[in-house]
ZADOPA-960286 format. One record per atom (N, C-alpha, C, O): atom name; x negated, y negated, z negated. Coordinates in steps of 0.02 Angstrom, whole numbers, plus 50000, padded with zeros to 5 digits. Layout:
BEGIN
CA:X:Y:Z;
...
END
This chain:
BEGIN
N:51845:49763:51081;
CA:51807:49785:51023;
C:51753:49734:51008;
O:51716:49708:51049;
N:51754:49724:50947;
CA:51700:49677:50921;
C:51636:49701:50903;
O:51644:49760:50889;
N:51574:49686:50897;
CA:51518:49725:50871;
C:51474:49670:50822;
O:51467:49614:50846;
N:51446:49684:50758;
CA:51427:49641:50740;
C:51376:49671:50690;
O:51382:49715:50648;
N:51327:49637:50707;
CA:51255:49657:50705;
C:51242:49632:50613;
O:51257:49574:50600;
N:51220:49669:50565;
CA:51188:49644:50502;
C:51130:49682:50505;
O:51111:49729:50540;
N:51105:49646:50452;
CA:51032:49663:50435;
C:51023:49671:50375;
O:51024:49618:50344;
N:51013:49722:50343;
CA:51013:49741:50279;
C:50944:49805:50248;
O:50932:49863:50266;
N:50914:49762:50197;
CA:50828:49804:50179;
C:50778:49794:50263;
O:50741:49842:50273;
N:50777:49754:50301;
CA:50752:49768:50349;
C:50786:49815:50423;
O:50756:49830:50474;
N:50824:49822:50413;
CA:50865:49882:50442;
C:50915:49851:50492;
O:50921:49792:50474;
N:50941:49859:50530;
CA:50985:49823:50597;
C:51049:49880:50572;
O:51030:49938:50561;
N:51098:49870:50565;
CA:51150:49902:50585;
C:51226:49876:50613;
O:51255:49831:50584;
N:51251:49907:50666;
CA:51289:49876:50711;
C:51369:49910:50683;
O:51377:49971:50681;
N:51416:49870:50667;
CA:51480:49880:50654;
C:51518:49851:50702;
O:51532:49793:50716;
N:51536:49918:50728;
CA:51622:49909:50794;
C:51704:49902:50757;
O:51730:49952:50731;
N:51736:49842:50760;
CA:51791:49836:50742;
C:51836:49812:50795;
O:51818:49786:50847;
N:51881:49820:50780;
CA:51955:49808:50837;
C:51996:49763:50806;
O:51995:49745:50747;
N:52042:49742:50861;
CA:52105:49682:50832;
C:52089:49634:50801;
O:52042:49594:50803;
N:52155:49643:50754;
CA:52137:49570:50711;
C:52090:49588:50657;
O:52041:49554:50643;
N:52112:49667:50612;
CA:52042:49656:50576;
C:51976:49651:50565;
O:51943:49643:50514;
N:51953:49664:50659;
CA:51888:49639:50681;
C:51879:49544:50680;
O:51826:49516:50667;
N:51942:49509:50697;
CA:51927:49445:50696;
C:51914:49423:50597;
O:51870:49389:50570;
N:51966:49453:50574;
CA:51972:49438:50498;
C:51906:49467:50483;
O:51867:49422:50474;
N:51881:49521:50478;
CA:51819:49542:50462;
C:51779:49491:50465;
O:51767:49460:50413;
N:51745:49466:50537;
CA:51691:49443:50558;
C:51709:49366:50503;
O:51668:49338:50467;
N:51785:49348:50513;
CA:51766:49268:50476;
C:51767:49268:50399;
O:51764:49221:50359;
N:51771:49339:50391;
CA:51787:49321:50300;
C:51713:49326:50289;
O:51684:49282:50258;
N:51667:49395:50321;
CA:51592:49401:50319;
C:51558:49316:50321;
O:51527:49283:50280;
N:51585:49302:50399;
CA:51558:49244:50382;
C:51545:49189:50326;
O:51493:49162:50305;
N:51618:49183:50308;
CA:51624:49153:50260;
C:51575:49174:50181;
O:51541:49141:50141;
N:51591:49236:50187;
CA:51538:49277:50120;
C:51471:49240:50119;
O:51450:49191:50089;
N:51441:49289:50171;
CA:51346:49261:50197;
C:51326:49222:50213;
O:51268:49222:50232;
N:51387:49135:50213;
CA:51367:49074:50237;
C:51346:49090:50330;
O:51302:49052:50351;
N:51368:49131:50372;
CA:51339:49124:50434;
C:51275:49180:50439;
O:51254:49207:50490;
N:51249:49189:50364;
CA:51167:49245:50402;
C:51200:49314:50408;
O:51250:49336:50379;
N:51160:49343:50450;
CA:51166:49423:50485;
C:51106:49460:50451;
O:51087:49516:50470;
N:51083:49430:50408;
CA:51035:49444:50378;
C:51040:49448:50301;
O:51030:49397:50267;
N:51057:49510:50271;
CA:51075:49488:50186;
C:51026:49542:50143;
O:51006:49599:50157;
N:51016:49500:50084;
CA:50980:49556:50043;
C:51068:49604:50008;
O:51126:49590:49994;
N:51021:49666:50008;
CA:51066:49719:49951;
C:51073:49719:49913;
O:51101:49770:49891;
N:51052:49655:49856;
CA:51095:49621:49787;
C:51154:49598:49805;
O:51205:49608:49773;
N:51151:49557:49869;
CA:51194:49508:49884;
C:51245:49552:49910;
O:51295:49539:49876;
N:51263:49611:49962;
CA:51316:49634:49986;
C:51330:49696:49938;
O:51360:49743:49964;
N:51308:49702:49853;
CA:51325:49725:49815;
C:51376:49684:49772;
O:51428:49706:49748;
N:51352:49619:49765;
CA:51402:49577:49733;
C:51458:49567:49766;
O:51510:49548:49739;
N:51447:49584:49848;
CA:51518:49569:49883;
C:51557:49630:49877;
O:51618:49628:49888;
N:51535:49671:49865;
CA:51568:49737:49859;
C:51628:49750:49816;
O:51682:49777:49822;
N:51586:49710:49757;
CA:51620:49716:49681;
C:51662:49665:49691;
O:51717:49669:49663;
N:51649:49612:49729;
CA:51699:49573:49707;
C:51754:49594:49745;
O:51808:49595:49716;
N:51750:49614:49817;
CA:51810:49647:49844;
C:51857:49706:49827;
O:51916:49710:49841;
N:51810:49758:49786;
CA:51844:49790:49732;
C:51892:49762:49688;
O:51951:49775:49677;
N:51842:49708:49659;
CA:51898:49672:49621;
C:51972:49631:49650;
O:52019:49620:49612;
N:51970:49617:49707;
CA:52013:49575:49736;
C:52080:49631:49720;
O:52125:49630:49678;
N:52055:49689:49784;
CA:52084:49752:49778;
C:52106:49765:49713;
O:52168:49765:49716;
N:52086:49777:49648;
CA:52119:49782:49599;
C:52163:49732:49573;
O:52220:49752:49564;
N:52152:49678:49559;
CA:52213:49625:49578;
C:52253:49629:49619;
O:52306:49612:49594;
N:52262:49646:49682;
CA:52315:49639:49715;
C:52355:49710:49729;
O:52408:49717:49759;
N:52323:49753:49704;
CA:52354:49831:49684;
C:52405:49829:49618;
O:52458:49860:49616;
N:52373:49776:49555;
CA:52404:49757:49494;
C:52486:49727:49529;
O:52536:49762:49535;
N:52483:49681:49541;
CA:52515:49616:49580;
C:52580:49677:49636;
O:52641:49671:49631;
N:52562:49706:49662;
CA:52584:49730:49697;
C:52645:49820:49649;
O:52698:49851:49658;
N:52593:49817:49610;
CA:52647:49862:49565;
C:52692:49839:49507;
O:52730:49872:49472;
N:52678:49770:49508;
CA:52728:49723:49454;
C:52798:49718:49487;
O:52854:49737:49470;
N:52766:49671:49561;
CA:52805:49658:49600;
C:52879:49746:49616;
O:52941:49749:49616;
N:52817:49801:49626;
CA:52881:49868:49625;
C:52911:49881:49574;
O:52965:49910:49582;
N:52891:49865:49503;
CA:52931:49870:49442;
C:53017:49797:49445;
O:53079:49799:49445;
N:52969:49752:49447;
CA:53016:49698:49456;
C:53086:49718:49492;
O:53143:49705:49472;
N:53066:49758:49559;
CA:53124:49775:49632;
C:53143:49818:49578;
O:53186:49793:49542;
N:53123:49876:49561;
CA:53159:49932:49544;
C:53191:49930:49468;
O:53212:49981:49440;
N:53190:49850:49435;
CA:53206:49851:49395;
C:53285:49820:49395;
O:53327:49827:49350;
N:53292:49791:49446;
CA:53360:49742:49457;
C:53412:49787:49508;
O:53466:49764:49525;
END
């Protein structure tokens, strides 16, 4: 189990993840926050949305792709 410490408004909070989507977690975060454990709550609001958005793209993408199968 992985544990990984952010800091958000002043505040410590500790997130336990497993497997691989504890490794994928920790490096995509990384990748997000440049490395800090420390973020303001503008900033992991914009990440929010944008992962929403990813999510909606690849929900789109993913029901083309079932039209496409179920069309042939």
């Amino acid at each position: 189990m992985s544990k990984i410490t952010v800091t958000l408004g002043g505040k410590d909070y500790d997130i336990k993840l497993e497997g691989a989507f504890a490794e994928q977690f920790e490096a995509d975060f990384k990748t997000k926050f440049n490395g800090k454990s420390t973020i303001d709550p503008k900033e992991l609001l914009f990440a929010y949305v944008g992962k929403c958005y990813d999510n909606f793209v690849l929900e789109t993408e993913i029901q083309t792709l079932i039209t496409k199968i179920d069309g042939d």
